[in-house]
N, C-alpha and C positions, 0 to 999 in steps of 0.2 A: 854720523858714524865715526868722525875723527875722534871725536870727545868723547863716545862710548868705548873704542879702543883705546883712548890715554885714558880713562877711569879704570878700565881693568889690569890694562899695561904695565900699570905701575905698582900694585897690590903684583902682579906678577913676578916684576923683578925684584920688588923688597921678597918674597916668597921664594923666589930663585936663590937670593944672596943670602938671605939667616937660616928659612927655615933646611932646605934642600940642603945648601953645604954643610951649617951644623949637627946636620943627624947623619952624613954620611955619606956626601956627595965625594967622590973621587978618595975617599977611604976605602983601604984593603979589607973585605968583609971579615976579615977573623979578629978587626978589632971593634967592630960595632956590635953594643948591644942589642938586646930584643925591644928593650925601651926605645931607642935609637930607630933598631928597625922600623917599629910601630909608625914612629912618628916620621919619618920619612916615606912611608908608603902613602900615610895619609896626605902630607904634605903634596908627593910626585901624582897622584888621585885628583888632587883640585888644582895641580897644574896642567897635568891633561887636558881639564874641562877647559881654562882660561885660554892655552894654546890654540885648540879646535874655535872658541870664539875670535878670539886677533883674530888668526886667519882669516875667516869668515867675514867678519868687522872692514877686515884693513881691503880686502877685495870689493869688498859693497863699496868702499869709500873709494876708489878708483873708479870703482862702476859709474855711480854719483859722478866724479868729475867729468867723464865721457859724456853722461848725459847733459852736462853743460856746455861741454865744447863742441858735441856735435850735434846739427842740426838736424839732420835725415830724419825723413819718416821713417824711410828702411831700418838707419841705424837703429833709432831710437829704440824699435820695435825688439831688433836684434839684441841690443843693450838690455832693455826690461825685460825679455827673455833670462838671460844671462843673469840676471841680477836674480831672476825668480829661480833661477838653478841654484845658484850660490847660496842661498840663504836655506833652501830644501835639502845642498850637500849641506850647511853647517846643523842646523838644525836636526839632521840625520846622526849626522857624527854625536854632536851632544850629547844624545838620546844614548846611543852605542857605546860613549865613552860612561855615562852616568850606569847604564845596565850591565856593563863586561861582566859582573862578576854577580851572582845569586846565591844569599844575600848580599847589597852591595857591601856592605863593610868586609865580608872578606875579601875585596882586593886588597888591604893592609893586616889583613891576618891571615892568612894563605901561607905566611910563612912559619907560622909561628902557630898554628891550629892544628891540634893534635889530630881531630877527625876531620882530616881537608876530605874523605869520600864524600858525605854529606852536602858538599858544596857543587857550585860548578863554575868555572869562571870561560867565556869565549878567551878564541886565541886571540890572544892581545897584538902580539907580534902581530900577526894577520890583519888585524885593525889598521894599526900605524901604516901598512905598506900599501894598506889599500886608501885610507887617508891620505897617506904621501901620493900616490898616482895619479887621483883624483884632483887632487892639488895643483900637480904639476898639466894634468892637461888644460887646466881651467886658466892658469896662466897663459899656456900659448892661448888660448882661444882669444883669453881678453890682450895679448899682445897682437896677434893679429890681426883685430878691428879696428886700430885707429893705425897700423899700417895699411890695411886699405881704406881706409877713407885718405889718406896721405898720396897713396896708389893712385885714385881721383882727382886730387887737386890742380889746377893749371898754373903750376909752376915751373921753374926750370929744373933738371934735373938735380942739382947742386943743392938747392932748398931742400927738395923731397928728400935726400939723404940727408940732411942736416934733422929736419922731423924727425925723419925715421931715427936717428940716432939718438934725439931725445926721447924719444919714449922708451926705446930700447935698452936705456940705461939703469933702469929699476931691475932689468932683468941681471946686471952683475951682481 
């Protein structure tokens, strides 16, 4: 899952840095064309998709490492749990982000399409925030479970914070 997220990761960030700023990233919209527009819609369209995977990706590969470090039945059980949530949220998102808009190409021409009634695109905005929540609770969950298995361990207090604060530190 590491190397599935550095194959896309990277196609991301060169797409981030040509395609996205040269058609109008952090430009004032009264000097971008409709050319420009175009292709910046399309461009910020297949970074959506790529986004929604990392994410997805970069959590599964966490996941993956808990299931090496911890031994539990329970854990484990809890972990491939988790792991089958994650992949059913990304997997969901995908889908959601590939369909926002019917037909899909008008999500990069919605601006620029004289009969946008014809079309229909979900609320996008709505997407992201419900993305973003989902997101974030999935983090505490999996921050969580290797604080309690830490919680468990028979050591001195002083150890268990020290754990606990490595793990914790993906969370800054």
């Amino acid at each position: 899952t590491l190397v599935a997220s550095f194959v896309v990761g990277l196609p991301a960030i060169i797409l981030n840095t040509t395609g996205l700023t040269r058609d109008g990233l952090g430009r004032d919209v009264w000097y971008i064309t409709e050319e420009m527009l175009l292709s910046f819609e399309r461009y910020f369209y297949i970074q959506q998709l790529l986004y929604v995977y990392l994410v997805t990706t970069i959590k599964l590969c966490l996941l993956f490492f808990y299931l090496i470090i911890f031994p539990g039945h329970r854990t484990r059980v809890i972990l491939w749990f988790t792991v089958a949530a994650t992949t059913v949220f990304g997997l969901t998102f995908i889908f959601l982000c590939i369909f926002q808009c019917a037909p899909v190409r008008f999500y990069w021409l919605r601006y620029t399409e004289m009969d946008a009634r014809r079309y229909k695109c979900n609320p996008i905005n709505q997407l992201a925030w419900c993305h973003g929540a989902i997101s974030v609770v999935l983090d505490l969950w999996m921050i969580c479970i290797p604080l309690w298995q830490i919680r468990q361990l028979e050591l001195h207090w002083k150890q268990k914070v020290a754990a606990s604060i490595m793990f914790m530190t993906g969370t800054l």
